[in-house]
Structure formats: structure tokens, C-alpha cells
C-alpha positions in Angstrom: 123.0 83.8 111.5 123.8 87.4 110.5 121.8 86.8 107.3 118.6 85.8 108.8 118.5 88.5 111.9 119.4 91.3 109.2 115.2 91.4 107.6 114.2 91.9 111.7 116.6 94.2 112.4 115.4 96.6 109.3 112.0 95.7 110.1 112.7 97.4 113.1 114.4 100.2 111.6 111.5 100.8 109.9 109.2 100.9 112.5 111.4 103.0 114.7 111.3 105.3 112.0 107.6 105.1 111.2 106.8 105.6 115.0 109.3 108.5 114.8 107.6 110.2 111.9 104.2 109.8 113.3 105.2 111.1 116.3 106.9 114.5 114.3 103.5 114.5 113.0 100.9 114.2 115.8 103.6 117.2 117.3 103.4 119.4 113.9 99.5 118.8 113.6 98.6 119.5 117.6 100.8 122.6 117.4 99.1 125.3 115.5 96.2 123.5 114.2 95.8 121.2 116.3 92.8 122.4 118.2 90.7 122.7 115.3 92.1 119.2 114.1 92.0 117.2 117.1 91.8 113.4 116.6 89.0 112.0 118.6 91.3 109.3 120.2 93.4 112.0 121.8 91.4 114.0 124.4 93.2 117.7 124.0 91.9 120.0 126.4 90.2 122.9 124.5 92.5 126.0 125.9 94.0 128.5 123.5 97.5 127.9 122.8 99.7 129.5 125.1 104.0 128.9 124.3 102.7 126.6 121.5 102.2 123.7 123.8 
């Protein structure tokens, strides 16, 4: 029983992770650069940067 919930439960590791890193990313990209780089599925109001929010 272990055996066979062991491939989900990495599975899931991994997609934790993965929607971890992607979510490090979105932050690292919409911090400095994110303005200039803003995905078109993510409506970021156009204001200058003010704290780095």
C-alpha cells in the first residue's frame, strides 16, 4: 500500500515545488522588471515602484 501511494506522493512533491518556484519567479520577475515585463494574463497596475511592491 505504501509502495503504490509513494509515485503520488512525489508527484506531489514535485508540483508543490514547481508551483513554489514559479511562484519565486513571477515575485523575482514583477519586482524590478516587472513593469516593463508584465505578462499579459496578469493585469499589474502601471505605477512606479514604490517599497518594491
Amino acid at each position: 500500500m505504501d509502495t503504490q501511494c509513494a509515485p503520488a506522493r512525489r508527484r506531489q512533491m514535485i508540483v508543490n515545488w514547481l508551483g513554489l518556484a514559479v511562484l519565486l519567479g513571477l515575485g523575482i520577475v514583477t519586482g524590478p522588471a516587472g513593469v516593463a515585463l508584465a505578462p499579459a494574463d496578469l493585469p499589474a497596475p502601471q505605477v512606479p515602484a514604490a517599497g518594491g511592491r
